[in-house]
PDB file of N, H, CA, C and O in Angstrom:
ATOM      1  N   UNK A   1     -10.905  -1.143  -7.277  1.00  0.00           N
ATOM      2  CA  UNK A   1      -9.901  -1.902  -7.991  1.00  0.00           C
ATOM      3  C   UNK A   1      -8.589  -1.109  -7.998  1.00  0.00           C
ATOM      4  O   UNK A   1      -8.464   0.088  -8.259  1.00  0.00           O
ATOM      5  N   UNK A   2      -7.587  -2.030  -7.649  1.00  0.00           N
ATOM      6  H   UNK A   2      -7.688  -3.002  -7.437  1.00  0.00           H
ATOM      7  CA  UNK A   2      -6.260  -1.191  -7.719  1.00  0.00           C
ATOM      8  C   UNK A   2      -5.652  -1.107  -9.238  1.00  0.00           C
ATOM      9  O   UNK A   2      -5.327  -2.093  -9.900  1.00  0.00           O
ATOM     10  N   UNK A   3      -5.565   0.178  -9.640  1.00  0.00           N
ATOM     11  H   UNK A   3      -5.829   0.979  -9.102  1.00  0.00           H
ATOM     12  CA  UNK A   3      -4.925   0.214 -10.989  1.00  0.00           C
ATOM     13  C   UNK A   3      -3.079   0.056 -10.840  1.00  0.00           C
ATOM     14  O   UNK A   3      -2.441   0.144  -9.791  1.00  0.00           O
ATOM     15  N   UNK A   4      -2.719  -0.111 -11.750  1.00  0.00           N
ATOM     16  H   UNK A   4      -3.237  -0.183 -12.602  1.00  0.00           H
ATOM     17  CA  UNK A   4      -1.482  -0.663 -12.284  1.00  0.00           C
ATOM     18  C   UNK A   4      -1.033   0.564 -12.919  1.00  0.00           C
ATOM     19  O   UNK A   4      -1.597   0.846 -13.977  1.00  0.00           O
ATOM     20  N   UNK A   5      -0.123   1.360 -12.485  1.00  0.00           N
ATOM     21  H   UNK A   5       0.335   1.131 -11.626  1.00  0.00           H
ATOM     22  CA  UNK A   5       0.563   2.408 -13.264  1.00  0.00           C
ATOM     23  C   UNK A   5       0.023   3.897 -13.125  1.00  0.00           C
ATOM     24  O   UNK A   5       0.269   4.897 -13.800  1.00  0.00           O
ATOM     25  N   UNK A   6      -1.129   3.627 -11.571  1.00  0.00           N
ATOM     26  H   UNK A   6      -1.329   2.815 -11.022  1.00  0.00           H
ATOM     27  CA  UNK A   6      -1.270   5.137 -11.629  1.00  0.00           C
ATOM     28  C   UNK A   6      -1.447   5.377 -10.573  1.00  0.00           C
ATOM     29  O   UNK A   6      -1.609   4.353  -9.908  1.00  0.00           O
ATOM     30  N   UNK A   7      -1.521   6.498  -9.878  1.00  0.00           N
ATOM     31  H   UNK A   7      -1.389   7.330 -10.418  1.00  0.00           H
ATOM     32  CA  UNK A   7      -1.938   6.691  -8.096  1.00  0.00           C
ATOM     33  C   UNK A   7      -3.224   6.275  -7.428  1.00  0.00           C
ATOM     34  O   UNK A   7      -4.283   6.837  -7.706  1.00  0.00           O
ATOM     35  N   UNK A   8      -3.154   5.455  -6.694  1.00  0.00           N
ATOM     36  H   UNK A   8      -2.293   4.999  -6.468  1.00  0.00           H
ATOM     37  CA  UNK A   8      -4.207   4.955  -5.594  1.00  0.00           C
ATOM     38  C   UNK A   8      -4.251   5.564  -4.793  1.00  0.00           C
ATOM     39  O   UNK A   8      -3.214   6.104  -4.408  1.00  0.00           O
ATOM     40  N   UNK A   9      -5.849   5.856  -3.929  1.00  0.00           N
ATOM     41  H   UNK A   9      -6.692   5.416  -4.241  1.00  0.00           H
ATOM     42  CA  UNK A   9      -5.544   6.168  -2.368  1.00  0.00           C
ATOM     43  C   UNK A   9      -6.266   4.626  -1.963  1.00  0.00           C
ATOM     44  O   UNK A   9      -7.312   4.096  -2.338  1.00  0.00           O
ATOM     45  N   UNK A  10      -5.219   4.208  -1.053  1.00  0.00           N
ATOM     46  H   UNK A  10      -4.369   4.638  -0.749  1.00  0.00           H
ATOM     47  CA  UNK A  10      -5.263   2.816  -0.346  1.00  0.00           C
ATOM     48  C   UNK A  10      -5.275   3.054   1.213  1.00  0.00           C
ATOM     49  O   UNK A  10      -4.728   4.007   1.768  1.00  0.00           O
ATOM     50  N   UNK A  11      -6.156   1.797   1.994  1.00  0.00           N
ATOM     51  H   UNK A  11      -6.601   1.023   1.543  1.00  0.00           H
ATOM     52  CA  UNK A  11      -5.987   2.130   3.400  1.00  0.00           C
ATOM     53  C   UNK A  11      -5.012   1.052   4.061  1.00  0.00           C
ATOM     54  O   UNK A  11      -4.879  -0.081   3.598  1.00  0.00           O
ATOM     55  N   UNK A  12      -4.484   1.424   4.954  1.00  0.00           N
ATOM     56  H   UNK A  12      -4.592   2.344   5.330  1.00  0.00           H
ATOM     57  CA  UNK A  12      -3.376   0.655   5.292  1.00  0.00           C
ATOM     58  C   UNK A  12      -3.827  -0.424   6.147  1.00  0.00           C
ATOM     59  O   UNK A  12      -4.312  -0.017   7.203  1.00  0.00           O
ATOM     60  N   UNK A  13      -3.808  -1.648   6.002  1.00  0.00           N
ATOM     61  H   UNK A  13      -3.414  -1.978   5.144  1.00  0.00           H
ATOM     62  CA  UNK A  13      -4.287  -2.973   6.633  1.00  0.00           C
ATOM     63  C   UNK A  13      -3.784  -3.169   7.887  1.00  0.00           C
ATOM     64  O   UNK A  13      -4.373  -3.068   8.962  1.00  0.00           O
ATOM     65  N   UNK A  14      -2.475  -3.502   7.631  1.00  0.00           N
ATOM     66  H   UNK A  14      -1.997  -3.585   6.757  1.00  0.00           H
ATOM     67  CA  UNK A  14      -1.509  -4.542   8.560  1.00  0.00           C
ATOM     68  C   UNK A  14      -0.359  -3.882   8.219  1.00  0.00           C
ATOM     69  O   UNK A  14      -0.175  -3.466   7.075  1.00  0.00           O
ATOM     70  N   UNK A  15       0.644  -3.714   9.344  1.00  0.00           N
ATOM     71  H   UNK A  15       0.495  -4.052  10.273  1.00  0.00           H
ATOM     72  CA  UNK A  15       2.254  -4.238   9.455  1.00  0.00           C
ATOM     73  C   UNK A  15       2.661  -5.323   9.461  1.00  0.00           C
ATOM     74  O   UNK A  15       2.224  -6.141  10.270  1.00  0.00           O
ATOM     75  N   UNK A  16       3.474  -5.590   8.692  1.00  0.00           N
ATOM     76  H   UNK A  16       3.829  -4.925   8.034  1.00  0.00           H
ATOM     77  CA  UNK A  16       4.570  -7.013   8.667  1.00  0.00           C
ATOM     78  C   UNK A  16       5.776  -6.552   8.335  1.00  0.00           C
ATOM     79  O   UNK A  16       6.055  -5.563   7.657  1.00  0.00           O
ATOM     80  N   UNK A  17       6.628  -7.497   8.966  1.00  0.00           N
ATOM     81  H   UNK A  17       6.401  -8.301   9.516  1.00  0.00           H
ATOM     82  CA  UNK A  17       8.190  -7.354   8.359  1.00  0.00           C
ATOM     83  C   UNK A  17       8.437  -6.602   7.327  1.00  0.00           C
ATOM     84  O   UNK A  17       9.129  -5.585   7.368  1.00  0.00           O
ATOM     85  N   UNK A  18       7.851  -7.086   6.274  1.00  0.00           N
ATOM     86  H   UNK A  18       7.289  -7.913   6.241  1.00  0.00           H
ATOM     87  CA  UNK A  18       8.424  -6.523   4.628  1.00  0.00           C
ATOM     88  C   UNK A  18       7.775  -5.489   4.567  1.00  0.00           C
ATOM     89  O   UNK A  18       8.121  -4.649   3.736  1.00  0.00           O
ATOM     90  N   UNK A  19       6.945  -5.302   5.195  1.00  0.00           N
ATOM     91  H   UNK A  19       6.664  -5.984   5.870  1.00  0.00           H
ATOM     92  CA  UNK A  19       6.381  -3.900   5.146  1.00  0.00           C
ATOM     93  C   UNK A  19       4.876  -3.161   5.390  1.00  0.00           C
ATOM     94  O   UNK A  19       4.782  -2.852   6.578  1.00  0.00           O
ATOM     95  N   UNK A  20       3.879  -2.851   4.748  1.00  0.00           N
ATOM     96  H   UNK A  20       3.955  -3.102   3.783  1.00  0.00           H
ATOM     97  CA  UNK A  20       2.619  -2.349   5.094  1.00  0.00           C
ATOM     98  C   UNK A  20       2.141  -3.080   3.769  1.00  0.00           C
ATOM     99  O   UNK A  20       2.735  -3.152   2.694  1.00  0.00           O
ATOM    100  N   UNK A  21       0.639  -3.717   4.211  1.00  0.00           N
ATOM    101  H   UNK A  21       0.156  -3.658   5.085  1.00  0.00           H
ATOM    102  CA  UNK A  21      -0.225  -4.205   3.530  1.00  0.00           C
ATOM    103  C   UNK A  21      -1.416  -3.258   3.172  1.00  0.00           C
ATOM    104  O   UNK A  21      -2.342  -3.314   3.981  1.00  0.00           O
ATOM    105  N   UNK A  22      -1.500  -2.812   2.628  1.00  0.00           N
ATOM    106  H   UNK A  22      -0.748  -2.766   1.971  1.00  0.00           H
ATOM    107  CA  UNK A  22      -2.411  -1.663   1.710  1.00  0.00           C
ATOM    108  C   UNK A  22      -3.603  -2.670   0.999  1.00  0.00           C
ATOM    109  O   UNK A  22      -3.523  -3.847   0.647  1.00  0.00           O
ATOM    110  N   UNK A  23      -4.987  -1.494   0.928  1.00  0.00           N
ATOM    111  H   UNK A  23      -5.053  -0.538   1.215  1.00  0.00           H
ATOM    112  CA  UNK A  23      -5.862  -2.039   0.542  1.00  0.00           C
ATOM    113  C   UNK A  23      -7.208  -1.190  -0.005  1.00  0.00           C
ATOM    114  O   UNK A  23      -7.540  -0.057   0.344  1.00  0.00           O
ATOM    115  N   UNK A  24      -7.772  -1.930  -0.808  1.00  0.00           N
ATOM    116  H   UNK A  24      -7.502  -2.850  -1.092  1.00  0.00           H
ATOM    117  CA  UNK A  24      -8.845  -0.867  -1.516  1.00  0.00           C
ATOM    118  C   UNK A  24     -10.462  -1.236  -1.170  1.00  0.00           C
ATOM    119  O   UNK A  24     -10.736  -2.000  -0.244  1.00  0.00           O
ATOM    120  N   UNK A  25     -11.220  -0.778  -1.789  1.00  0.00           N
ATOM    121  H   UNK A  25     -10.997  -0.157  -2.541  1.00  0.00           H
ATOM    122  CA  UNK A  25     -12.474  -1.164  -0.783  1.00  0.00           C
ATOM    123  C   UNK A  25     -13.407  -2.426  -1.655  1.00  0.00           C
ATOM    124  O   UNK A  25     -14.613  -2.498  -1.420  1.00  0.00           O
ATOM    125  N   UNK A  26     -12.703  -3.482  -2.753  1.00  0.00           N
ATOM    126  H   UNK A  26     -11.723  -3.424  -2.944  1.00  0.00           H
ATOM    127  CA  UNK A  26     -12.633  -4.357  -2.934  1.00  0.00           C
ATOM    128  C   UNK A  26     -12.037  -5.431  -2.361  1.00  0.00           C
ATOM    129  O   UNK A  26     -12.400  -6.549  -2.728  1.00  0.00           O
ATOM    130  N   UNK A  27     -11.136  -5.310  -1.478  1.00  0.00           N
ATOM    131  H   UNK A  27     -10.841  -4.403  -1.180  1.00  0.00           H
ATOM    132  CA  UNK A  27     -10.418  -6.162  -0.753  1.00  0.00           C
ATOM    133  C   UNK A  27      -9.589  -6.528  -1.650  1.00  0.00           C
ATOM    134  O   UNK A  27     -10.049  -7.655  -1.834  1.00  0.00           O
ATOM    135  N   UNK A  28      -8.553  -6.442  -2.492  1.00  0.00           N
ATOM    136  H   UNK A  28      -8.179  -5.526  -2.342  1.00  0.00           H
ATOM    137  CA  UNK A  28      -7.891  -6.013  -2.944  1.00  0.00           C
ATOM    138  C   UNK A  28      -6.406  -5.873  -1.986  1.00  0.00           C
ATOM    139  O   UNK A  28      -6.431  -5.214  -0.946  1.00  0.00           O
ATOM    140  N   UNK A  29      -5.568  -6.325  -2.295  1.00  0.00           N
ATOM    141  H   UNK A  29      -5.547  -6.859  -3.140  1.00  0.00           H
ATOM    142  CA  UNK A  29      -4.154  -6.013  -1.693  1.00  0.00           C
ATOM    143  C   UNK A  29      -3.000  -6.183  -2.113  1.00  0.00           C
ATOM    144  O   UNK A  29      -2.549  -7.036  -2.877  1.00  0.00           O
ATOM    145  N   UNK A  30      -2.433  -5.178  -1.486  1.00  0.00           N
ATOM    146  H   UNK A  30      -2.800  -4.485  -0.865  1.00  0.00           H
ATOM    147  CA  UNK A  30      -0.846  -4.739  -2.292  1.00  0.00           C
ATOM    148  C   UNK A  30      -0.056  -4.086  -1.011  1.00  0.00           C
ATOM    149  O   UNK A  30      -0.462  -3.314  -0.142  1.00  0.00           O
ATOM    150  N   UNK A  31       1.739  -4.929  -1.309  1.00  0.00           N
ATOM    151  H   UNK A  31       2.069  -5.556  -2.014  1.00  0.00           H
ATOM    152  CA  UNK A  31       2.312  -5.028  -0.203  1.00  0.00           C
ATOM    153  C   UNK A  31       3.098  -3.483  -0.543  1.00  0.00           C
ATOM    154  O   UNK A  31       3.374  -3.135  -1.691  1.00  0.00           O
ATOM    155  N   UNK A  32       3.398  -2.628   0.724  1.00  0.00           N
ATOM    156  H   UNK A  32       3.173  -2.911   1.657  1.00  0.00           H
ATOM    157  CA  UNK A  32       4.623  -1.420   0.552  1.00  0.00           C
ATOM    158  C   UNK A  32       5.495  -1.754   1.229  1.00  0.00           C
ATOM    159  O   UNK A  32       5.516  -1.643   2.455  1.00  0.00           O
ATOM    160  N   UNK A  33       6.382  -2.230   0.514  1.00  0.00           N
ATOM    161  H   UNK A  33       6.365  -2.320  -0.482  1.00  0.00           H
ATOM    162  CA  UNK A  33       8.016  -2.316   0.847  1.00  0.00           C
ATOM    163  C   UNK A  33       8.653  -1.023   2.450  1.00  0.00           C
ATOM    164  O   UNK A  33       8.748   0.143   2.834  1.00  0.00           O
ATOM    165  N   UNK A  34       8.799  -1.896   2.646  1.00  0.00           N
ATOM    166  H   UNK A  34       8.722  -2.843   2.335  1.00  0.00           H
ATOM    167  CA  UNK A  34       9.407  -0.830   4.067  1.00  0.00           C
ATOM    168  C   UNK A  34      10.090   0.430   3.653  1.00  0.00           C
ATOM    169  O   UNK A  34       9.842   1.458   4.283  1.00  0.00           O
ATOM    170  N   UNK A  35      11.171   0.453   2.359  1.00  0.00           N
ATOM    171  H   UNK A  35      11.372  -0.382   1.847  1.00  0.00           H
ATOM    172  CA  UNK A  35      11.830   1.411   2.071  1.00  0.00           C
ATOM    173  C   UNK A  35      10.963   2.517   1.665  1.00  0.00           C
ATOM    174  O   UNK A  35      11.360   3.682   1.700  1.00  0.00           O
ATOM    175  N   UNK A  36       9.666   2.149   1.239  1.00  0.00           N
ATOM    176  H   UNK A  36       9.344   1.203   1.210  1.00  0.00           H
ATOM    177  CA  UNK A  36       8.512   3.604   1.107  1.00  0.00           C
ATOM    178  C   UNK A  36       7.793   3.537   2.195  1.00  0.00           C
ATOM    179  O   UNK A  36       6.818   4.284   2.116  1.00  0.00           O
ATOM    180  N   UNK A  37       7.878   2.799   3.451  1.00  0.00           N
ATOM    181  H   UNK A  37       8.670   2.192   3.515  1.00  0.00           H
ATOM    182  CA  UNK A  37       6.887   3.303   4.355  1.00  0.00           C
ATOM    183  C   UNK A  37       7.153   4.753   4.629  1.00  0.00           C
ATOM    184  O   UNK A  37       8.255   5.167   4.270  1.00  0.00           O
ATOM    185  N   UNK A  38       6.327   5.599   5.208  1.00  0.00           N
ATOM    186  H   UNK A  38       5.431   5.263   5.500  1.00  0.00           H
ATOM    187  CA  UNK A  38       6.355   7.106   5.834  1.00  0.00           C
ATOM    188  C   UNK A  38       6.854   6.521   7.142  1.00  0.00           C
ATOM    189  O   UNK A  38       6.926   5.402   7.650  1.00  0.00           O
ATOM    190  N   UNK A  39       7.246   8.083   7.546  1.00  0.00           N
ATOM    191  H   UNK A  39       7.188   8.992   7.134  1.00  0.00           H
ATOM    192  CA  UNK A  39       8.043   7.479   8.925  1.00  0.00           C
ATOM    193  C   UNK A  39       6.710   7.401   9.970  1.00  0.00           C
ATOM    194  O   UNK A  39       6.637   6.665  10.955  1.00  0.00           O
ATOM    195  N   UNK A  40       5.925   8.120   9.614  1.00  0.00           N
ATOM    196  H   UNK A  40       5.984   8.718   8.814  1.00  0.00           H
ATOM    197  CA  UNK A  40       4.636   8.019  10.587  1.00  0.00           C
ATOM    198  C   UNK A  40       3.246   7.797   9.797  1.00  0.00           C
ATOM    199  O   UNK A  40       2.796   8.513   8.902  1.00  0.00           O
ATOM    200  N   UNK A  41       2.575   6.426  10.442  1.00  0.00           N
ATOM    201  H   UNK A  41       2.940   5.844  11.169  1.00  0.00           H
ATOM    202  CA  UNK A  41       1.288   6.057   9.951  1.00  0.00           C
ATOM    203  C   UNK A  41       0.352   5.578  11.132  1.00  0.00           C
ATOM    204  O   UNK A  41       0.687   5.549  12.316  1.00  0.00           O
ATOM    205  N   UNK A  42      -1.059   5.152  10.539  1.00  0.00           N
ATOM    206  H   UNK A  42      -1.331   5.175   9.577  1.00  0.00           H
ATOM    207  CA  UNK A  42      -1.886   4.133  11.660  1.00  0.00           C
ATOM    208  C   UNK A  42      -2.327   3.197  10.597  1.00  0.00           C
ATOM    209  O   UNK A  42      -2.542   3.356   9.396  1.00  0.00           O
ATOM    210  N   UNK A  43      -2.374   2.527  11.118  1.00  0.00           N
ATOM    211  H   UNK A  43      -2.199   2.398  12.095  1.00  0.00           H
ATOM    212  CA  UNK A  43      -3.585   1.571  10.770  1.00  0.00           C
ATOM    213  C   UNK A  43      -4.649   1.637  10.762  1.00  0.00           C
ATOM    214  O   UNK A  43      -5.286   1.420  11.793  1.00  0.00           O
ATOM    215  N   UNK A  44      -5.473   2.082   9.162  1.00  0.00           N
ATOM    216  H   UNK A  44      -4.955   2.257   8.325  1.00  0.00           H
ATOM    217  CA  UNK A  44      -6.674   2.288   8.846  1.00  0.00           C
ATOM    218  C   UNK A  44      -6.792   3.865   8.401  1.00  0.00           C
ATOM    219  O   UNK A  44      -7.861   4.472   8.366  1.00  0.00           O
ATOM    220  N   UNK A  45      -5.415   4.467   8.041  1.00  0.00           N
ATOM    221  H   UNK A  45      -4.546   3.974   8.070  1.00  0.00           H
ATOM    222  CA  UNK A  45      -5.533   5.758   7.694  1.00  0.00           C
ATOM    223  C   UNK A  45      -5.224   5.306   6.201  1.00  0.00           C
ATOM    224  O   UNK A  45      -4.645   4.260   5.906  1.00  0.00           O
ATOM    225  N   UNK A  46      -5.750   6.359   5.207  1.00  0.00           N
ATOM    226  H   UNK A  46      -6.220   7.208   5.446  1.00  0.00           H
ATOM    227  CA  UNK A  46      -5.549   6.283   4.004  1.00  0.00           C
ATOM    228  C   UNK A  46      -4.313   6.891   3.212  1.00  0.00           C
ATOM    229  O   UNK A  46      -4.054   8.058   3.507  1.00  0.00           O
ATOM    230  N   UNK A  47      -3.525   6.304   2.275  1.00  0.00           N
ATOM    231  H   UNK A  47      -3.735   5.356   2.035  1.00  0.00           H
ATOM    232  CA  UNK A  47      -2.418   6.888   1.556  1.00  0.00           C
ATOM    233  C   UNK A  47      -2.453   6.830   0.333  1.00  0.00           C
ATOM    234  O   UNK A  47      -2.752   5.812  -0.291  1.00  0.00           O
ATOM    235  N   UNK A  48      -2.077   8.187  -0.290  1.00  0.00           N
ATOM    236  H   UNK A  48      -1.835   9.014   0.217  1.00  0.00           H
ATOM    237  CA  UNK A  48      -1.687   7.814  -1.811  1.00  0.00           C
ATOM    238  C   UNK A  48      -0.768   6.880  -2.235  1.00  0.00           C
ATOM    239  O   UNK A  48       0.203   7.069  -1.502  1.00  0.00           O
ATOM    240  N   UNK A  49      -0.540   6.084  -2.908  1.00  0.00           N
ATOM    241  H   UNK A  49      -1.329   5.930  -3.503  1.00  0.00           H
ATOM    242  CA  UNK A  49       0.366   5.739  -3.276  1.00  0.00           C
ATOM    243  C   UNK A  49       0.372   4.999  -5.383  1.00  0.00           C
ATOM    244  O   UNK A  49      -0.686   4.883  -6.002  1.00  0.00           O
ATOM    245  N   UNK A  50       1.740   4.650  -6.003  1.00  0.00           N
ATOM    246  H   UNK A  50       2.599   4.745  -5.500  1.00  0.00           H
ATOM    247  CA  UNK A  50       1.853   4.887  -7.120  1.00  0.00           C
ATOM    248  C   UNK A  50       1.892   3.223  -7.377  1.00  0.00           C
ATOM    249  O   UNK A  50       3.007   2.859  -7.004  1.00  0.00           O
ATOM    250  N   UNK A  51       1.308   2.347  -7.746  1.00  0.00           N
ATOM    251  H   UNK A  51       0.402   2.643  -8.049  1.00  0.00           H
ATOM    252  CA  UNK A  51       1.558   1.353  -7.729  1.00  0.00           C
ATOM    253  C   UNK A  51       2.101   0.713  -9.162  1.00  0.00           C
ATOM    254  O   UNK A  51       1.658   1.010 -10.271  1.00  0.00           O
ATOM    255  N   UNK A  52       2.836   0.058  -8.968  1.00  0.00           N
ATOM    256  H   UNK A  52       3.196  -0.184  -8.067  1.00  0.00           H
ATOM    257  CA  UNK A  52       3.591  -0.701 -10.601  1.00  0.00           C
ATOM    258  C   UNK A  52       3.803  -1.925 -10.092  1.00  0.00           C
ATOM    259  O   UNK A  52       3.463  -2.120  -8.925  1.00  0.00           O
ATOM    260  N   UNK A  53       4.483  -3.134 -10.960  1.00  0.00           N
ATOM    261  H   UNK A  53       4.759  -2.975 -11.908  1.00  0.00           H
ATOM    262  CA  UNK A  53       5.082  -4.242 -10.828  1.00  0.00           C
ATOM    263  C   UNK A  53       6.549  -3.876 -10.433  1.00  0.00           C
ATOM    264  O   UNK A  53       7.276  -2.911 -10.666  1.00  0.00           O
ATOM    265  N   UNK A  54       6.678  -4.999  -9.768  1.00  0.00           N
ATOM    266  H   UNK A  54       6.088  -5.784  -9.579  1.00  0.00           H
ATOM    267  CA  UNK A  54       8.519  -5.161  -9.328  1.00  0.00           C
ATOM    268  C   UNK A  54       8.755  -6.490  -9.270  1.00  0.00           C
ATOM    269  O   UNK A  54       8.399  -7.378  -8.495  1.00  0.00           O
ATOM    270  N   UNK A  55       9.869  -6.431 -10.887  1.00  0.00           N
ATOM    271  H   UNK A  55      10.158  -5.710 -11.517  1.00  0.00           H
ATOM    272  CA  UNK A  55      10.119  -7.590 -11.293  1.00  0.00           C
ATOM    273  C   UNK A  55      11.722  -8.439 -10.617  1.00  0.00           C
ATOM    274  O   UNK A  55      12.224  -9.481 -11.039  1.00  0.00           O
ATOM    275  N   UNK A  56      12.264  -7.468  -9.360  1.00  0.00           N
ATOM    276  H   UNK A  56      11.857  -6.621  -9.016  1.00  0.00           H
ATOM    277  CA  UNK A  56      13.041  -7.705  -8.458  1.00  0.00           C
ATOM    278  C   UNK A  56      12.966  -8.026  -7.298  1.00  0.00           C
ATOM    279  O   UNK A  56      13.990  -8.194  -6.636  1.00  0.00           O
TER     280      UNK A  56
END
C-alpha cells in the first residue's frame, strides 16, 4: 500500500509524457511528474520516493 506523507520504495511501471508511473506490489499507482524524474532510470528498477497530494 502506498502511504500518503511518507517515503515509498516504488517500481517504476511505464513512461508517459507527464511522466513515470510508479508502483507498489499491490498494484497500486502513482504518477512522477517529469520535473522529479532522475536523469537516469529503467523500467522495473525500484525508487524511493516521498509521496503527498498535489492540489495544483
Amino acid at each position: 500500500m502506498i502511504q500518503l506523507g511518507e517515503y515509498n520504495t516504488l517500481t517504476i511501471l511505464r513512461e508517459t509524457d507527464p511522466g513515470l508511473f510508479l508502483g507498489d506490489s499491490e498494484e497500486n499507482e502513482v504518477l512522477l511528474p517529469n520535473r522529479y524524474v532522475p536523469e537516469s532510470f529503467e523500467i522495473g528498477e525500484e525508487i524511493e520516493v516521498f509521496v503527498y497530494l498535489d492540489n495544483e
